[in-house]
Chimera marker file (.cmm) of the C-alpha trace (Angstrom):
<marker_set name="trace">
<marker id="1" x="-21.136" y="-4.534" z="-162.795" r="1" g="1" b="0" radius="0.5"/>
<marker id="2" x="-22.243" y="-2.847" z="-165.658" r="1" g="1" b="0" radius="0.5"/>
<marker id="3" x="-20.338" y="-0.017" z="-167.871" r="1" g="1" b="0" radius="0.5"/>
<marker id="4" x="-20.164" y="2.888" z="-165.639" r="1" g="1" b="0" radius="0.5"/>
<marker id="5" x="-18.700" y="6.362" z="-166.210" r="1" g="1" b="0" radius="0.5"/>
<marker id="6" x="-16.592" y="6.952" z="-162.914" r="1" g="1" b="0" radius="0.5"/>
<marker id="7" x="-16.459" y="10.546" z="-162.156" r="1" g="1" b="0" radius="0.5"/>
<marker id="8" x="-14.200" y="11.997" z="-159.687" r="1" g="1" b="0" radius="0.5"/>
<marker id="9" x="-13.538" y="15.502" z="-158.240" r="1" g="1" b="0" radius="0.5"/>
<marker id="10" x="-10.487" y="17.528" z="-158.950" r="1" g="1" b="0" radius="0.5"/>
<marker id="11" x="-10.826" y="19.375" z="-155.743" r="1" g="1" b="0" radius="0.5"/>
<marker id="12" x="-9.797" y="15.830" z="-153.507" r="1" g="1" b="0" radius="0.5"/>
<marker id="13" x="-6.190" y="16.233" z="-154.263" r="1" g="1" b="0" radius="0.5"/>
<marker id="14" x="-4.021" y="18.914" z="-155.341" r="1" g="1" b="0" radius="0.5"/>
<marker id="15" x="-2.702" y="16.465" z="-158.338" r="1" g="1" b="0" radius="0.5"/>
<marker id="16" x="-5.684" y="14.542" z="-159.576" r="1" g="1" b="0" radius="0.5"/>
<marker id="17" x="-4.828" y="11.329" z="-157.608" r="1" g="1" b="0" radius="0.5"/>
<marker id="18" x="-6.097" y="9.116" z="-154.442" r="1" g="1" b="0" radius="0.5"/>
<marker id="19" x="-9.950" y="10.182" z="-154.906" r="1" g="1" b="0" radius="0.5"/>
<marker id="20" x="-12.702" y="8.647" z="-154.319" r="1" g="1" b="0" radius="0.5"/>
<marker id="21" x="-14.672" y="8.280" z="-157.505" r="1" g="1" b="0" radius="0.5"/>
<marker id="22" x="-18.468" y="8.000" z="-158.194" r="1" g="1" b="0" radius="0.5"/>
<marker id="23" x="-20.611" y="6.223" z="-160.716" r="1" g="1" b="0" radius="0.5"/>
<marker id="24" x="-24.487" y="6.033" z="-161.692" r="1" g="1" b="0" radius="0.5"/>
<marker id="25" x="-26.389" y="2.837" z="-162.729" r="1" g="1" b="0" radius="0.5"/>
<marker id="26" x="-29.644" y="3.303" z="-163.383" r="1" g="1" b="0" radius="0.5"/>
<marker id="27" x="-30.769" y="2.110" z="-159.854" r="1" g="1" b="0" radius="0.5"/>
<marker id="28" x="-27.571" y="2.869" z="-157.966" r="1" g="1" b="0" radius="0.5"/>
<marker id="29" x="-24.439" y="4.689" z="-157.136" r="1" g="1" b="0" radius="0.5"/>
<marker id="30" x="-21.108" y="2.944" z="-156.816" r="1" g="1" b="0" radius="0.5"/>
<marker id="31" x="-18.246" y="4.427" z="-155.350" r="1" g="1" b="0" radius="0.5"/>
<marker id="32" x="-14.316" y="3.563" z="-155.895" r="1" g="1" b="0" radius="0.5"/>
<marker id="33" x="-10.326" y="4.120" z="-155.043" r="1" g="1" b="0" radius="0.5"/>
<marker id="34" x="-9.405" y="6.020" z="-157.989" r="1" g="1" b="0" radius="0.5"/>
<marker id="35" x="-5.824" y="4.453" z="-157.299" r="1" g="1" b="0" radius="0.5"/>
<marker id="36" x="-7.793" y="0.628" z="-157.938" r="1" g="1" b="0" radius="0.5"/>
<marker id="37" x="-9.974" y="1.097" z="-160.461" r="1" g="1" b="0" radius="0.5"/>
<marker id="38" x="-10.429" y="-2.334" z="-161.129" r="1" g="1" b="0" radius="0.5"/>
<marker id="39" x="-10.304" y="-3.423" z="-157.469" r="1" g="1" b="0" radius="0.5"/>
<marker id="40" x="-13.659" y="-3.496" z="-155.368" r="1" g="1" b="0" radius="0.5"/>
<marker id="41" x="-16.377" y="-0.833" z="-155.488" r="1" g="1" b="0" radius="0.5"/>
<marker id="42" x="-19.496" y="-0.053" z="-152.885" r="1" g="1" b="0" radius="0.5"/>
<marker id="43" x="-22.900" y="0.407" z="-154.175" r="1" g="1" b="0" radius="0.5"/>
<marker id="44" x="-25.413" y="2.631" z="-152.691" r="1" g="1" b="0" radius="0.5"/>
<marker id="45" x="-29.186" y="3.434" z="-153.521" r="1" g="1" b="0" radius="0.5"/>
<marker id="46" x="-29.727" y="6.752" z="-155.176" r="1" g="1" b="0" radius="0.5"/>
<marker id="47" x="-32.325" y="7.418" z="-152.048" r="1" g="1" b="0" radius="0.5"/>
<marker id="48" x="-29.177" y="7.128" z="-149.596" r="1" g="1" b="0" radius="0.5"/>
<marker id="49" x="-27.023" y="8.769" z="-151.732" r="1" g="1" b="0" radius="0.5"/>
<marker id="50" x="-28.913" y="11.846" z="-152.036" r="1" g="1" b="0" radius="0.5"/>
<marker id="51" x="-30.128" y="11.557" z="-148.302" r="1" g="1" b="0" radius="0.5"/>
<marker id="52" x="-25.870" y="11.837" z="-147.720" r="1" g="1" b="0" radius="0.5"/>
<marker id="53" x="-25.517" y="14.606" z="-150.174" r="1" g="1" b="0" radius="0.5"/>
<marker id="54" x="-28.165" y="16.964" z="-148.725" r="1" g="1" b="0" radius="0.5"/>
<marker id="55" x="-26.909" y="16.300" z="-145.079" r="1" g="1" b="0" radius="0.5"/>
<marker id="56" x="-23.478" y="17.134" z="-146.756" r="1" g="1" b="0" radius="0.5"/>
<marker id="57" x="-25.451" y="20.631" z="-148.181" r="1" g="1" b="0" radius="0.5"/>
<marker id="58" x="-26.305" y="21.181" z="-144.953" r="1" g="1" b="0" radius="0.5"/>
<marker id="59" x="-23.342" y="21.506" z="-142.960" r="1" g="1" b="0" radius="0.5"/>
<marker id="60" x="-24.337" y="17.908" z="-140.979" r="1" g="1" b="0" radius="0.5"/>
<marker id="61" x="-20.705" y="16.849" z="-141.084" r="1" g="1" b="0" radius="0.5"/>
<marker id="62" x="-18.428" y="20.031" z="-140.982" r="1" g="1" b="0" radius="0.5"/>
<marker id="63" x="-16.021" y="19.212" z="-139.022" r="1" g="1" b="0" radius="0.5"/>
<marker id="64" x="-14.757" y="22.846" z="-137.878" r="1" g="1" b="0" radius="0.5"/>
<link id1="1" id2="2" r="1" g="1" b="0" radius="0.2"/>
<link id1="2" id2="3" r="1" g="1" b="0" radius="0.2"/>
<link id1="3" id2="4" r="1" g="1" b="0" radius="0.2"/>
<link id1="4" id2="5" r="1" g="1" b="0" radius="0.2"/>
<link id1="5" id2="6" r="1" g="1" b="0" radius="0.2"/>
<link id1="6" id2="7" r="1" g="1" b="0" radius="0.2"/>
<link id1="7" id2="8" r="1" g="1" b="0" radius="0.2"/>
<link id1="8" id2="9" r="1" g="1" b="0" radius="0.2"/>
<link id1="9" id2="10" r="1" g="1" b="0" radius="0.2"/>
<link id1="10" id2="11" r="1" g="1" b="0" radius="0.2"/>
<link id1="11" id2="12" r="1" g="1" b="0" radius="0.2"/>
<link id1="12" id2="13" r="1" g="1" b="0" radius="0.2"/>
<link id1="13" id2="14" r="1" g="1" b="0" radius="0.2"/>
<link id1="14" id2="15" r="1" g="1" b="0" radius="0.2"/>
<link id1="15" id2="16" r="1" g="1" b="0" radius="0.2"/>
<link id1="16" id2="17" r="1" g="1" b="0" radius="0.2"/>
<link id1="17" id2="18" r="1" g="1" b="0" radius="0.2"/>
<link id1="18" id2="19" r="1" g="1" b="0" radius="0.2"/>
<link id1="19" id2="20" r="1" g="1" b="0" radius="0.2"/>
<link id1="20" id2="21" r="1" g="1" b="0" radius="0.2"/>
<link id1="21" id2="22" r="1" g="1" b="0" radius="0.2"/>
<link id1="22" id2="23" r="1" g="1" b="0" radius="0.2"/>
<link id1="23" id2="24" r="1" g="1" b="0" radius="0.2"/>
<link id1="24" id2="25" r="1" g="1" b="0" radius="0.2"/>
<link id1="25" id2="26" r="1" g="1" b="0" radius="0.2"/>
<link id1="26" id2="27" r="1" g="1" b="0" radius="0.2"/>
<link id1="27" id2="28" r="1" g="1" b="0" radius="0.2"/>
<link id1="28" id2="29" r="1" g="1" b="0" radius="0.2"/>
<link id1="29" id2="30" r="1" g="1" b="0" radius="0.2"/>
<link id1="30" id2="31" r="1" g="1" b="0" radius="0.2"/>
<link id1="31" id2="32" r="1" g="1" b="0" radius="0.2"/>
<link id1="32" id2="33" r="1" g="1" b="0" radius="0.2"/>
<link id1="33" id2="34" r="1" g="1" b="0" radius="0.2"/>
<link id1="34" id2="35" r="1" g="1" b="0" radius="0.2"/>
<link id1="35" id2="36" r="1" g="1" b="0" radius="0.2"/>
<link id1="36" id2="37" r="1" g="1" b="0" radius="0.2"/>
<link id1="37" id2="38" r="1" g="1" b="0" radius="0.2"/>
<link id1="38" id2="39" r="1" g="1" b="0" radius="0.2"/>
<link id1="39" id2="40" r="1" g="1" b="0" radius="0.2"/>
<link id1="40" id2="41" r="1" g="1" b="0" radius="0.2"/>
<link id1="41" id2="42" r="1" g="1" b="0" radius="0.2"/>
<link id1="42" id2="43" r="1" g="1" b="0" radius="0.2"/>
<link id1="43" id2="44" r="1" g="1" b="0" radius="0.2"/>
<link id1="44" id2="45" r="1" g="1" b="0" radius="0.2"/>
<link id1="45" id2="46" r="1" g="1" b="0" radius="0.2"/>
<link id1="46" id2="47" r="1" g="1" b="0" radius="0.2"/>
<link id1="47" id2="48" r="1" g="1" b="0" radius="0.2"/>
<link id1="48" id2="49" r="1" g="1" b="0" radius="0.2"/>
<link id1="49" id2="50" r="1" g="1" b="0" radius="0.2"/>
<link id1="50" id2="51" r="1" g="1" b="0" radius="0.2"/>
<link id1="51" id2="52" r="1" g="1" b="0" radius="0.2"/>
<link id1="52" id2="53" r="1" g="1" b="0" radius="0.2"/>
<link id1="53" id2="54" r="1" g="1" b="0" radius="0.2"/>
<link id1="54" id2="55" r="1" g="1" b="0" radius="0.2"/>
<link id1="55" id2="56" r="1" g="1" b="0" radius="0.2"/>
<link id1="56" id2="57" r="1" g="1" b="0" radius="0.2"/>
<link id1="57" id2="58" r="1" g="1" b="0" radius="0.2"/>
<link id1="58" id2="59" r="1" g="1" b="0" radius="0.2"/>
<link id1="59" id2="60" r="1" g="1" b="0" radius="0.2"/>
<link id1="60" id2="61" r="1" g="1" b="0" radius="0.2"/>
<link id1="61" id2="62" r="1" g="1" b="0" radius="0.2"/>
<link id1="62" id2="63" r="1" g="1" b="0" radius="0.2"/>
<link id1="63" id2="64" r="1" g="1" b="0" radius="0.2"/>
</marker_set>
């Protein structure tokens, strides 16, 4: 894969660690165990990405 900046959330543990972390390509998003960085990643198109991001917005997968 190509250089990616990984980018992870501060707010998935209370220390920094075990997060999921994202990256952009220009035609994709992977995603990756922050505690294997160099293990395997998943790649997803930006379509589905965003599709799962605005369902996120919207409450789709509150679980309360």
């Amino acid at each position: 894969m190509e250089q990616v900046n990984w980018r992870k959330s501060i707010k998935s543990s209370t220390n920094g660690e075990n997060c999921v972390e994202l990256g952009r390509t220009p035609d994709a998003v992977a995603a990756r165990d922050s505690k294997s960085p160099d293990g395997p990643h998943h790649t997803f198109s930006v379509a589905v990405m965003a599709d799962l991001f605005e369902r996120i917005r919207r409450g789709r997968y509150d679980l309360s």
